[in-house]
C-alpha positions as a LaTeX table, in Angstrom:
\begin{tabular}{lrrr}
\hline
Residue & $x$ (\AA) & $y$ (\AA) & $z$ (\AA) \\
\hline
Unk1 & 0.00 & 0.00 & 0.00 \\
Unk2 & 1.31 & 3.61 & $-0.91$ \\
Unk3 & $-0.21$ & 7.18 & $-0.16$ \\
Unk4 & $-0.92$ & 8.51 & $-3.34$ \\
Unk5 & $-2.18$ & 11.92 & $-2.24$ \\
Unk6 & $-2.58$ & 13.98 & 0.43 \\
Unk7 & $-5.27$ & 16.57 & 0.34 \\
Unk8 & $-6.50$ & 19.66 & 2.48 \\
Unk9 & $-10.77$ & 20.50 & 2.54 \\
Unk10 & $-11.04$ & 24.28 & 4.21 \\
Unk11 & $-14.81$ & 24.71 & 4.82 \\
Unk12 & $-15.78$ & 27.66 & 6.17 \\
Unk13 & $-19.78$ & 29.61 & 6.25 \\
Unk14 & $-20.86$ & 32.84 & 7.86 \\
Unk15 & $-22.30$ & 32.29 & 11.48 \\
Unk16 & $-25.89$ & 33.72 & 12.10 \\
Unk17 & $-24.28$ & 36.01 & 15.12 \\
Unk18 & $-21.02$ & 36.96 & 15.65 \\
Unk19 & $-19.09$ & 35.00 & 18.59 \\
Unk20 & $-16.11$ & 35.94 & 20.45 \\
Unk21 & $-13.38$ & 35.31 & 22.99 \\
Unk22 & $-10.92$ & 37.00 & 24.73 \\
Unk23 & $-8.55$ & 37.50 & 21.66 \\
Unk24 & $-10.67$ & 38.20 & 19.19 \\
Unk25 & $-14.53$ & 38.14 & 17.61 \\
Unk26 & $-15.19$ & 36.09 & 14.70 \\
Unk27 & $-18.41$ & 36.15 & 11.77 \\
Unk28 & $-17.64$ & 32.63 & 10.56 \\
Unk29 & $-17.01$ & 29.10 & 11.19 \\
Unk30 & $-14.04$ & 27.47 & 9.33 \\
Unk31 & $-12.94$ & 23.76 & 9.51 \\
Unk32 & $-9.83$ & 22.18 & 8.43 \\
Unk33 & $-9.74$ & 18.40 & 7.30 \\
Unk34 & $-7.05$ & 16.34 & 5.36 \\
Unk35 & $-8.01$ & 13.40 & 3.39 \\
Unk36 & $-4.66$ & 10.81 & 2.32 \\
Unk37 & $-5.89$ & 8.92 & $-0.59$ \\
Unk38 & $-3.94$ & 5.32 & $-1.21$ \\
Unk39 & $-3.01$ & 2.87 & $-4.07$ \\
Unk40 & $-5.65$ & 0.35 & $-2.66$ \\
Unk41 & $-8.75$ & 2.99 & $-2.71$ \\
Unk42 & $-8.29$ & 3.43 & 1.48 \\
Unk43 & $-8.96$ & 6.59 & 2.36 \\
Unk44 & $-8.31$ & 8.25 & 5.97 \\
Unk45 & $-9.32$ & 11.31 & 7.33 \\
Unk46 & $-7.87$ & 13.92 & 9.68 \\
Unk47 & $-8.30$ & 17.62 & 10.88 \\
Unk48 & $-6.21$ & 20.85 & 11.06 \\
Unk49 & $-6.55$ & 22.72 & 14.37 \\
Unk50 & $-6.86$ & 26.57 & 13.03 \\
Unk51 & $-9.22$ & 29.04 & 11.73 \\
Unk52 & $-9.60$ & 31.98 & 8.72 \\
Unk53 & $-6.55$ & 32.61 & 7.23 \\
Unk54 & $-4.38$ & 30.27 & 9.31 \\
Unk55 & $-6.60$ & 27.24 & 8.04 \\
Unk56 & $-4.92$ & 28.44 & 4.41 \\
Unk57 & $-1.64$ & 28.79 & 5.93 \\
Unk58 & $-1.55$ & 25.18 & 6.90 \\
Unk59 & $-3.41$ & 23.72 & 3.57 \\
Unk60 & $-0.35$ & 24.83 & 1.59 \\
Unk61 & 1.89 & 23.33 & 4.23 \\
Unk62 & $-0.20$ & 19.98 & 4.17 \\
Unk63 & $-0.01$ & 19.81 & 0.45 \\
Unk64 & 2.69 & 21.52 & $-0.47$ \\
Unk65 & 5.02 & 20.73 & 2.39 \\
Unk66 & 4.36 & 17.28 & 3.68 \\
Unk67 & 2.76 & 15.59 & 1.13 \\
Unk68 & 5.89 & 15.38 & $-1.19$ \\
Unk69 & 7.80 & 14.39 & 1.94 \\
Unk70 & 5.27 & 11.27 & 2.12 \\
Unk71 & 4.15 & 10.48 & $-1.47$ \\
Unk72 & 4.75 & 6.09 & $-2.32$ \\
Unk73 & 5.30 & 5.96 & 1.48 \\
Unk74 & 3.37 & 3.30 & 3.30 \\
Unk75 & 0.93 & 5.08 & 5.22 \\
Unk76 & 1.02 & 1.90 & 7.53 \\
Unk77 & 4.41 & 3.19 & 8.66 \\
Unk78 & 2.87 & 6.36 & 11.16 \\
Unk79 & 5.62 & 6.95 & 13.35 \\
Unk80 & 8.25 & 6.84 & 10.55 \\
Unk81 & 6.57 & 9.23 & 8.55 \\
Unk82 & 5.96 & 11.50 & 11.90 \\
Unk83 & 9.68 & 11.23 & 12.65 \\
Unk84 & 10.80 & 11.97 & 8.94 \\
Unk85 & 8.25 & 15.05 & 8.38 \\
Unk86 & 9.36 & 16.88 & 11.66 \\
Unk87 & 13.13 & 16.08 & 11.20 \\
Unk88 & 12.41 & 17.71 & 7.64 \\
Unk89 & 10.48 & 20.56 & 9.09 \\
Unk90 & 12.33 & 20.90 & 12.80 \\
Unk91 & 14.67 & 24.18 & 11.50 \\
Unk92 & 11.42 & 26.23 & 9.93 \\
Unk93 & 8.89 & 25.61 & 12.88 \\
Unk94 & 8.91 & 22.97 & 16.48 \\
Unk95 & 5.75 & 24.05 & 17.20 \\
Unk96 & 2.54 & 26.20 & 15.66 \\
Unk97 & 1.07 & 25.65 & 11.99 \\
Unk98 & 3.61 & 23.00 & 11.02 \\
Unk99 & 2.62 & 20.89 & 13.32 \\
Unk100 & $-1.11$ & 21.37 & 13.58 \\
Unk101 & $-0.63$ & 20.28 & 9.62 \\
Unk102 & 0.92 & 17.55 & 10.26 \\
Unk103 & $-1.28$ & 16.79 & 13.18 \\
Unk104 & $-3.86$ & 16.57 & 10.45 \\
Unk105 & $-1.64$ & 14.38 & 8.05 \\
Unk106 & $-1.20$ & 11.84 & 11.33 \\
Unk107 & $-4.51$ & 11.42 & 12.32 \\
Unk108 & $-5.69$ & 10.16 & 8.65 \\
Unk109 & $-2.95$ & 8.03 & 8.87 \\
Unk110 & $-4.28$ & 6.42 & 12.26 \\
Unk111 & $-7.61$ & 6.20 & 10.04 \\
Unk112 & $-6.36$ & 3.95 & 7.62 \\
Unk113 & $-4.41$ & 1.80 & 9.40 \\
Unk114 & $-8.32$ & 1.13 & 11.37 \\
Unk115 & $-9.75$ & 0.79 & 8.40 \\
Unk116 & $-6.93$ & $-1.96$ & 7.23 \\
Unk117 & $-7.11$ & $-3.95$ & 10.21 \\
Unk118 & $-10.82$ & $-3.36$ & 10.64 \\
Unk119 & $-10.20$ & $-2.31$ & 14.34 \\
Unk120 & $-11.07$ & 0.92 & 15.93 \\
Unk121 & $-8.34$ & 3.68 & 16.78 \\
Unk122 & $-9.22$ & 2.77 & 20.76 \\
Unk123 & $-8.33$ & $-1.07$ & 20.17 \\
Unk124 & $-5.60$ & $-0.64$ & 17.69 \\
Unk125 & $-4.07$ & 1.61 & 20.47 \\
Unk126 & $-4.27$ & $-1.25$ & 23.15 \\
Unk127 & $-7.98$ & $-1.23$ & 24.52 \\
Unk128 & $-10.54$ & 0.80 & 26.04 \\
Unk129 & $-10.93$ & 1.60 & 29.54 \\
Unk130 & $-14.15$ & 2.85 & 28.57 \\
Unk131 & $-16.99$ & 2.18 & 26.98 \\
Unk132 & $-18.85$ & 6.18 & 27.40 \\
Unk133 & $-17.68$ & 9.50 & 28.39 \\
Unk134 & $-19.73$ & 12.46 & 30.39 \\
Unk135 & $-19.99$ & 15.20 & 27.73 \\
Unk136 & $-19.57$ & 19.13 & 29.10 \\
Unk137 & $-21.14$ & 21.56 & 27.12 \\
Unk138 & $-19.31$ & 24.96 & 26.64 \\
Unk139 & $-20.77$ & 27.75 & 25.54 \\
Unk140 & $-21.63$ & 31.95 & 26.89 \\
Unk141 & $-18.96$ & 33.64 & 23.98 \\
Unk142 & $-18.63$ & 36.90 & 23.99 \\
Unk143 & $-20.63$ & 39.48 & 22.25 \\
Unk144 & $-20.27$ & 43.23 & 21.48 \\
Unk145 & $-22.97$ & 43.77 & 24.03 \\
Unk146 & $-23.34$ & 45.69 & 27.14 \\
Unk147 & $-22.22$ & 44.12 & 30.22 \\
Unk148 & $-25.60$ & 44.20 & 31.88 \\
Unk149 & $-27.04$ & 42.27 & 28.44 \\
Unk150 & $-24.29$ & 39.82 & 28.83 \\
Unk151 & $-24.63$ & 38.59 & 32.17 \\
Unk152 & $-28.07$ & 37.87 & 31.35 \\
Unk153 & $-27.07$ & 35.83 & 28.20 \\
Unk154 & $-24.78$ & 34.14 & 30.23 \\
Unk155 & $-27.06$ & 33.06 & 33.20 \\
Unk156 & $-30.03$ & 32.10 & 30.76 \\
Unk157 & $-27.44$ & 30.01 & 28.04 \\
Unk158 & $-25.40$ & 28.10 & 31.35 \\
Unk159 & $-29.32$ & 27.23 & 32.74 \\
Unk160 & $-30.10$ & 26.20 & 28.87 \\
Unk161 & $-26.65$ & 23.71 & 28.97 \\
Unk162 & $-27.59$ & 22.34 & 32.16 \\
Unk163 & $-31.04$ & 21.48 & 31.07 \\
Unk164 & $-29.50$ & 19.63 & 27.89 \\
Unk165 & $-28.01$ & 17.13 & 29.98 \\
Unk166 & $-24.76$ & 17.84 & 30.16 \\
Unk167 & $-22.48$ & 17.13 & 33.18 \\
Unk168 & $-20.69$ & 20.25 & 33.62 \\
Unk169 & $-20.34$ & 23.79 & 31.47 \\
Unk170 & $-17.45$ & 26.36 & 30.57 \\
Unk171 & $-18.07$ & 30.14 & 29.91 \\
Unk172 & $-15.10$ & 32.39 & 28.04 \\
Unk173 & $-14.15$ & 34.95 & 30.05 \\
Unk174 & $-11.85$ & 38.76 & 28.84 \\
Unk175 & $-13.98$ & 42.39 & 29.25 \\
Unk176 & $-11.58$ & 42.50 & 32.52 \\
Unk177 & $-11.04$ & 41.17 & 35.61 \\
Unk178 & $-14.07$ & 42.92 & 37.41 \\
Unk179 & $-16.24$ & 42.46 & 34.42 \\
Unk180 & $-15.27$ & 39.03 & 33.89 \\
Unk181 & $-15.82$ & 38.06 & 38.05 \\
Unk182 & $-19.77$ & 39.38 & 37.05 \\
Unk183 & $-20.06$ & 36.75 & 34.16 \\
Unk184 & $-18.85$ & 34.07 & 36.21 \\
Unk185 & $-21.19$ & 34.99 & 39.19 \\
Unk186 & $-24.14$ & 35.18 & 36.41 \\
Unk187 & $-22.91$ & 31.43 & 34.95 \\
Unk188 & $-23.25$ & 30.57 & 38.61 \\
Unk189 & $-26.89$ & 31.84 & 39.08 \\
Unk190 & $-27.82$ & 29.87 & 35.78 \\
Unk191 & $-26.49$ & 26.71 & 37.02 \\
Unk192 & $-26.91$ & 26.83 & 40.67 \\
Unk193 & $-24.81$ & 25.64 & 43.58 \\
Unk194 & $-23.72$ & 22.27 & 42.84 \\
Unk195 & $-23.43$ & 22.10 & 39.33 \\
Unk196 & $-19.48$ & 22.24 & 37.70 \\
Unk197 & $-18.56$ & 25.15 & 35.91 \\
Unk198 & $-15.37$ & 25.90 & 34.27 \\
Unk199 & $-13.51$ & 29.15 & 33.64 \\
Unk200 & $-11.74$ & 29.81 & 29.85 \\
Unk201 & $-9.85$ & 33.11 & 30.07 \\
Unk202 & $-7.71$ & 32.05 & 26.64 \\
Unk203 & $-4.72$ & 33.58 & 28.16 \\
Unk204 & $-5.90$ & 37.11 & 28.47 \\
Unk205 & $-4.26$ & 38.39 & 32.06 \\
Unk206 & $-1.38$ & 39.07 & 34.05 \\
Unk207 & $-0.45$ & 37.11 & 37.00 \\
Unk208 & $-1.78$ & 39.72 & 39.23 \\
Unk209 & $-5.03$ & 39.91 & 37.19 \\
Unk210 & $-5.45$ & 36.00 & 36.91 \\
Unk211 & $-5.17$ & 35.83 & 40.93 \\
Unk212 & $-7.96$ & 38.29 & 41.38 \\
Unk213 & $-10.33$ & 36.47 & 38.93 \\
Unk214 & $-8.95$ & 33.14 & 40.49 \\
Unk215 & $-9.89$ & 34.13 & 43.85 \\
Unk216 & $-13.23$ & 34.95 & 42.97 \\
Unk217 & $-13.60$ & 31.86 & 41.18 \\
Unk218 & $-12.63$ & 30.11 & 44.15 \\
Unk219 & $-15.89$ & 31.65 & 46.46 \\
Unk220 & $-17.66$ & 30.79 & 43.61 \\
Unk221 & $-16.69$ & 27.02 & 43.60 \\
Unk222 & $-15.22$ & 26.81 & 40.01 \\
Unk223 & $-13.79$ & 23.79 & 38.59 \\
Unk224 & $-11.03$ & 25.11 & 36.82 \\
Unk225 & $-9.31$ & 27.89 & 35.56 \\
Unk226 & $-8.10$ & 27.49 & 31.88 \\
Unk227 & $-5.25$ & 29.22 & 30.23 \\
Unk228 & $-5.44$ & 32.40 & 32.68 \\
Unk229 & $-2.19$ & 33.70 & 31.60 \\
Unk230 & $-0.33$ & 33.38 & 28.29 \\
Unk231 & 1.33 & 29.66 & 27.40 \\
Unk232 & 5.07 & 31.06 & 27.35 \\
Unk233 & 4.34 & 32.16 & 30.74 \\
Unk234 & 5.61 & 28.83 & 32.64 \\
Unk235 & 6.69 & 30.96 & 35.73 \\
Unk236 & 3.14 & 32.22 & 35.87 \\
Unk237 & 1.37 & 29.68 & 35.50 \\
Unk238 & 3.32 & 27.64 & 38.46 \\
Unk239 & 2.71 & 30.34 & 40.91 \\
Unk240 & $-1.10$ & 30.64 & 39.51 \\
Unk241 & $-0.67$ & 26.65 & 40.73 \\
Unk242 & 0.67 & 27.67 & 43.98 \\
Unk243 & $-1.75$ & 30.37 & 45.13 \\
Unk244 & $-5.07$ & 29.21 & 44.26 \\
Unk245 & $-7.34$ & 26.45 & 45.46 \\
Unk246 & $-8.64$ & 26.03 & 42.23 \\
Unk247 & $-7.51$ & 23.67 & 39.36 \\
Unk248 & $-5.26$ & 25.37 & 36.33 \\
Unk249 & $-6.03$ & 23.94 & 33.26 \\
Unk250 & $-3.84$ & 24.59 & 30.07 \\
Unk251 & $-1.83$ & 23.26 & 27.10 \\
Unk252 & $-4.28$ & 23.36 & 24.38 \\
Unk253 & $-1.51$ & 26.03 & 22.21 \\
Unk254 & 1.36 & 23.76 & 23.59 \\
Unk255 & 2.96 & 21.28 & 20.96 \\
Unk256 & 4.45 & 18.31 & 20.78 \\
Unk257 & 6.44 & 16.28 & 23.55 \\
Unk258 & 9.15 & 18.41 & 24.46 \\
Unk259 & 6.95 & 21.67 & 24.57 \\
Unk260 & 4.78 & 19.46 & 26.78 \\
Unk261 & 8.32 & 18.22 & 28.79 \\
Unk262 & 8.40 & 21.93 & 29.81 \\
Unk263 & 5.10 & 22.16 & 30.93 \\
Unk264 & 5.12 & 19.29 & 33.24 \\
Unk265 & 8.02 & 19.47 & 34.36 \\
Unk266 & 7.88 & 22.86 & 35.74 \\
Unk267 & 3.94 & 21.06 & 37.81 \\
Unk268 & 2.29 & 24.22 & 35.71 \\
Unk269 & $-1.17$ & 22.47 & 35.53 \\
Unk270 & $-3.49$ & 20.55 & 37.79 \\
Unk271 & $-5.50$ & 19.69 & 34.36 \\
Unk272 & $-3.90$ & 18.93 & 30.97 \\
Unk273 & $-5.39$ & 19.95 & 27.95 \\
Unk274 & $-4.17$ & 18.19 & 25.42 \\
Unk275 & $-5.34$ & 19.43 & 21.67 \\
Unk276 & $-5.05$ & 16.34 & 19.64 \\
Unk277 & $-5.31$ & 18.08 & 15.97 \\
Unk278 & $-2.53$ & 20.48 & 16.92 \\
Unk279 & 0.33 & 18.96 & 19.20 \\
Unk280 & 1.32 & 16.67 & 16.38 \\
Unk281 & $-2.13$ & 13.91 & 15.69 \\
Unk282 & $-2.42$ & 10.69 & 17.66 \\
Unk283 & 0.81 & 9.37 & 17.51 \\
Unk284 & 2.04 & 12.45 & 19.27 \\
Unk285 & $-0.70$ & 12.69 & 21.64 \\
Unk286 & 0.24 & 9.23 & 23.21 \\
Unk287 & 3.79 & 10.11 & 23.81 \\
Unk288 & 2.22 & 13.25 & 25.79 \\
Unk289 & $-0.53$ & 10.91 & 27.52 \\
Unk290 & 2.37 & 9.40 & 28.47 \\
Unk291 & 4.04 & 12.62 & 29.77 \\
Unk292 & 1.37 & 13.59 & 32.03 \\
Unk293 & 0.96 & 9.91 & 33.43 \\
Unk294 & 4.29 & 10.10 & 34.54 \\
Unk295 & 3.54 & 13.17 & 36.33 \\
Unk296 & 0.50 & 12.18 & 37.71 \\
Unk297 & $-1.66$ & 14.81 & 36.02 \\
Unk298 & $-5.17$ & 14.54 & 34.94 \\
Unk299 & $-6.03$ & 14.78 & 31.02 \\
Unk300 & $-9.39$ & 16.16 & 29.55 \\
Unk301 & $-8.65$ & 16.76 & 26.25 \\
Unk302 & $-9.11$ & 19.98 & 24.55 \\
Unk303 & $-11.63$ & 19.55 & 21.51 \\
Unk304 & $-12.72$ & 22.29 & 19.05 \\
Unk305 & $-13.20$ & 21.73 & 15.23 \\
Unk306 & $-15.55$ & 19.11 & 13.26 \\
Unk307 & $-16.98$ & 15.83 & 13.36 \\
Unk308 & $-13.71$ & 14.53 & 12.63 \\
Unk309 & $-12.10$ & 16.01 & 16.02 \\
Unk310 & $-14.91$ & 14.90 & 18.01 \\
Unk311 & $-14.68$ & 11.58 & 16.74 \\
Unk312 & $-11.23$ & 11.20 & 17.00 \\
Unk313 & $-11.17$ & 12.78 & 20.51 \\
Unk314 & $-13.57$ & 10.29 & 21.10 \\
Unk315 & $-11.24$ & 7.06 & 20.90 \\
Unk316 & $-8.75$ & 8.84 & 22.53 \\
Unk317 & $-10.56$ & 9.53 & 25.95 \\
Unk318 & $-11.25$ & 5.29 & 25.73 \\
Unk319 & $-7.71$ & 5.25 & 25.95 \\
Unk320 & $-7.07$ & 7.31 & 29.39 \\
Unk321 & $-5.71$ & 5.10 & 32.30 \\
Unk322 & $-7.76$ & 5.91 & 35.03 \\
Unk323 & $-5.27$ & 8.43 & 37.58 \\
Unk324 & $-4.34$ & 7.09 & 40.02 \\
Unk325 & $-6.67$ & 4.21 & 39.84 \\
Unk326 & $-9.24$ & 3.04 & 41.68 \\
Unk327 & $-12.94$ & 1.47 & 42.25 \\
Unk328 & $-14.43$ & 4.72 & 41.73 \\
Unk329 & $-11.92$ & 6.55 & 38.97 \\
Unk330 & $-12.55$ & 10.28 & 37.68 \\
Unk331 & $-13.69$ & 9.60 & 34.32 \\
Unk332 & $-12.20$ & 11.99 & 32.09 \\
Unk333 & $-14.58$ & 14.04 & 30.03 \\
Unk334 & $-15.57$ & 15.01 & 26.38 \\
Unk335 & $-15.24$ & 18.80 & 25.60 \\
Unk336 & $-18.53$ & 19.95 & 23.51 \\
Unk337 & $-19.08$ & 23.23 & 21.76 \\
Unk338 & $-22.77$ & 24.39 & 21.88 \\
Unk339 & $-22.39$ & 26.85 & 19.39 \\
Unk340 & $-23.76$ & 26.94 & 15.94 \\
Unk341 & $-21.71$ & 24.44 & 13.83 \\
Unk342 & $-22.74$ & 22.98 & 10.88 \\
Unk343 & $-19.09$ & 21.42 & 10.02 \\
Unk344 & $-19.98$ & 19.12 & 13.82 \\
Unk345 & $-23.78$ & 18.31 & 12.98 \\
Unk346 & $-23.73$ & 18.22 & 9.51 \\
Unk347 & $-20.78$ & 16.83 & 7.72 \\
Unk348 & $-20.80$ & 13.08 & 8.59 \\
Unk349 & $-22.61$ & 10.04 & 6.17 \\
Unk350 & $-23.28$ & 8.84 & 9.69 \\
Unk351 & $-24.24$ & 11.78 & 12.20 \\
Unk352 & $-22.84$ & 11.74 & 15.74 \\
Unk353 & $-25.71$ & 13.32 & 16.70 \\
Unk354 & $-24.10$ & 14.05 & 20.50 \\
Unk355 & $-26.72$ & 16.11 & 21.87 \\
Unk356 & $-29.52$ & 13.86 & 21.51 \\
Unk357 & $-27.29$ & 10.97 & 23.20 \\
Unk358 & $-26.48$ & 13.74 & 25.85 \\
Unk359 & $-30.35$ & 14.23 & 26.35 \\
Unk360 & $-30.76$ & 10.51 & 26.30 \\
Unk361 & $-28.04$ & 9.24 & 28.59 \\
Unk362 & $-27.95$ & 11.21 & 31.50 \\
Unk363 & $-24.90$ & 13.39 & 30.10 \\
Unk364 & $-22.95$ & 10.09 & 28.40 \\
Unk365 & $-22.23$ & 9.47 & 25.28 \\
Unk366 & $-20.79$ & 6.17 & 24.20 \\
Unk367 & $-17.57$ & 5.78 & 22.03 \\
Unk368 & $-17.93$ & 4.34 & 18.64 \\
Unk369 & $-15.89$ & 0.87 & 18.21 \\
Unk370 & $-15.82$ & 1.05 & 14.62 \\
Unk371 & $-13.06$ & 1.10 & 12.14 \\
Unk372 & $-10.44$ & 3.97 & 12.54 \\
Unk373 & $-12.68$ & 6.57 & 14.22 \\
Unk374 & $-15.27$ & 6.25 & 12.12 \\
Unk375 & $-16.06$ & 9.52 & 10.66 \\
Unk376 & $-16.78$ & 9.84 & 7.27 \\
Unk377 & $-17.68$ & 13.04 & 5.87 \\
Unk378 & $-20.24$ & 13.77 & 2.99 \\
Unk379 & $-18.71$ & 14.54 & $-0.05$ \\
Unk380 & $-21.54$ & 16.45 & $-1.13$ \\
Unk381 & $-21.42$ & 18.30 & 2.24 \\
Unk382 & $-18.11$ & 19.20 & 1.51 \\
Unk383 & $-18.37$ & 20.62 & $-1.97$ \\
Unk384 & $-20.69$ & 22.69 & $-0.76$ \\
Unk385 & $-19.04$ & 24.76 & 1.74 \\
Unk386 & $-15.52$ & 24.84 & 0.07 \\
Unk387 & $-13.25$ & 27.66 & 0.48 \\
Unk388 & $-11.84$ & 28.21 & $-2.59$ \\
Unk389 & $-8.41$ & 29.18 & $-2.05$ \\
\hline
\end{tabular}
């Protein structure tokens, strides 16, 4: 068997309303995925982390970069063709778009080699510890709004995720640190007093500022406190760690296993956030899995993207040791954006259709055991909301 092309779909539509975080606001909804076609008519699929323009950025990196570097390869060799693509690629870029390209490239590699043996990404990966995840629902972006308008969005949308089912809920966070204490104390009134609720500044304060908000969040019985300061800030993030009662999440921009070394090392996070379609795919994921095993840190991964991400992320949370063990483990937990997205409901043959098993199973959703991970987008689907680039 030889890869015989390697290809990058951008989709992209406008969204209805415009949605923002702490970095930015944003009109539309893009999604990244790579298809590698082979010799025997096998074809896997994988997905880009990255919108807008940096979606584009890594398209001509997946097709122009990589996919000579892998062309009449076997695409049953995955961790060669890892190992030769960064070598290739380690002097122009260790981390950021190279990698979440070749993230893409690795996880439709993972695809076909399910689809060969007719085993599922969990199983070909050693077994499932498994069978169904509890799903949290994020959600309560930011708007151009007034504050008082968007503490009332926020308490009415948190009391709208709890009443889907889900287990737990995250709000973004970034007018400021007083205006951003409000919002959480609004998500809190949606949800009431023993429900989980998470915190997702997206790196947007200071040490000093993310202690403030952290303290709040601590009266306020948060669950965690993700990315509060910016990921180069190691320093900061360990004395976040040392300070506060509450959990610090992180690592969805980190890449690969030595930026994730770093990270670890240094006992930045009480919660690893792994982004599976950005550190460097699947193969790379389980040598950081690895990492934060050995330092006895919990992993929920980060998820954000398509069907494809959702599906993948899926297999992978099968995988998770339980930490430390136990007759009564913390389960780890799917990540589950509850804004508009067509490229999550829409794109697959086969929906995933996670809401309605939310609704249905108390919050659970049960993981696929099908060949690779299982998703297989519309081609139809994805004609239709090209990019042309």
């Amino acid at each position: 068997m030889k890869i015989k092309e390697v290809k990058s779909h951008i989709l992209q539509y406008d969204l209805e309303e415009e949605l923002g975080y702490s970095q930015q606001y944003y009109q539309k909804r893009t999604g990244h995925l790579v298809e590698v076609v082979t010799d025997e008519g096998i074809t896997g699929w994988g997905e880009c982390f990255g919108p807008g323009n940096v979606a584009i950025a890594n398209k001509v990196i997946v097709e122009r970069v990589i996919q000579p570097m892998i062309l009449e390869e076997n695409p049953l060799n995955r961790d060669v063709l890892w190992h030769k693509v960064y070598n290739l690629l380690r002097d122009h870029g260790q981390k950021g778009m190279p990698i979440q390209a070749l993230s893409g490239v690795d996880i439709a590699l993972w695809d076909i080699l399910g689809k060969v043996t007719g085993l599922s990404i969990s199983r070909l990966i050693g077994g499932r510890f498994r069978e169904q995840v509890p799903v949290y629902g994020y959600g309560m972006m930011l708007r151009r709004e007034k504050l008082t308008a968007l503490m009332d969005r926020f308490e009415d949308e948190a009391a709208a995720i709890k009443s889907a089912g889900f287990v737990a809920t995250k709000m973004k966070v970034g007018l400021g640190a007083k205006q951003d204490v409000q919002l959480a104390e609004s998500v809190r009134r949606g949800v009431g007093g023993d429900f989980p609720f998470m915190v997702d500044a997206n790196h947007c304060y200071t040490v000093d500022q993310a202690l403030y908000v952290g303290r709040a969040l601590e009266e306020l019985d948060a669950y965690w406190f993700e990315e509060p300061v910016a990921p180069e800030d190691l320093d900061g993030y360990r004395e976040l760690r040392s300070q506060l009662k509450i959990n610090i999440a992180g690592g969805e921009a980190e890449f690969t296993r030595w930026g994730w070394r770093n990270l670890l090392e240094k006992h930045c996070l009480d919660i690893a956030q792994p982004e599976v379609c950005a550190l460097g795919g699947i193969s790379e994921y389980l040598r950081v899995l690895a990492l934060a095993q050995a330092h006895f840190t919990q992993v929920i991964n980060h998820v954000w993207g398509s069907a494809v991400a959702i599906a993948t992320n899926l297999q992978l949370l099968a995988v998770i040791p339980p930490l430390p063990g136990g007759i009564h483990p913390q389960e780890p937990m799917l990540e589950f954006d509850t804004t508009d997205n067509k490229f999550r409901d829409d794109l697959l043959t086969d929906p995933l259709n996670i809401q309605r098993q939310v609704a249905k199973n108390g919050g659970y959703v049960p993981i696929p055991d099908v060949p690779g991970h299982g998703a297989e987008p519309n081609r139809e689907f994805l004609k239709h909301f090209a990019l042309e680039v």
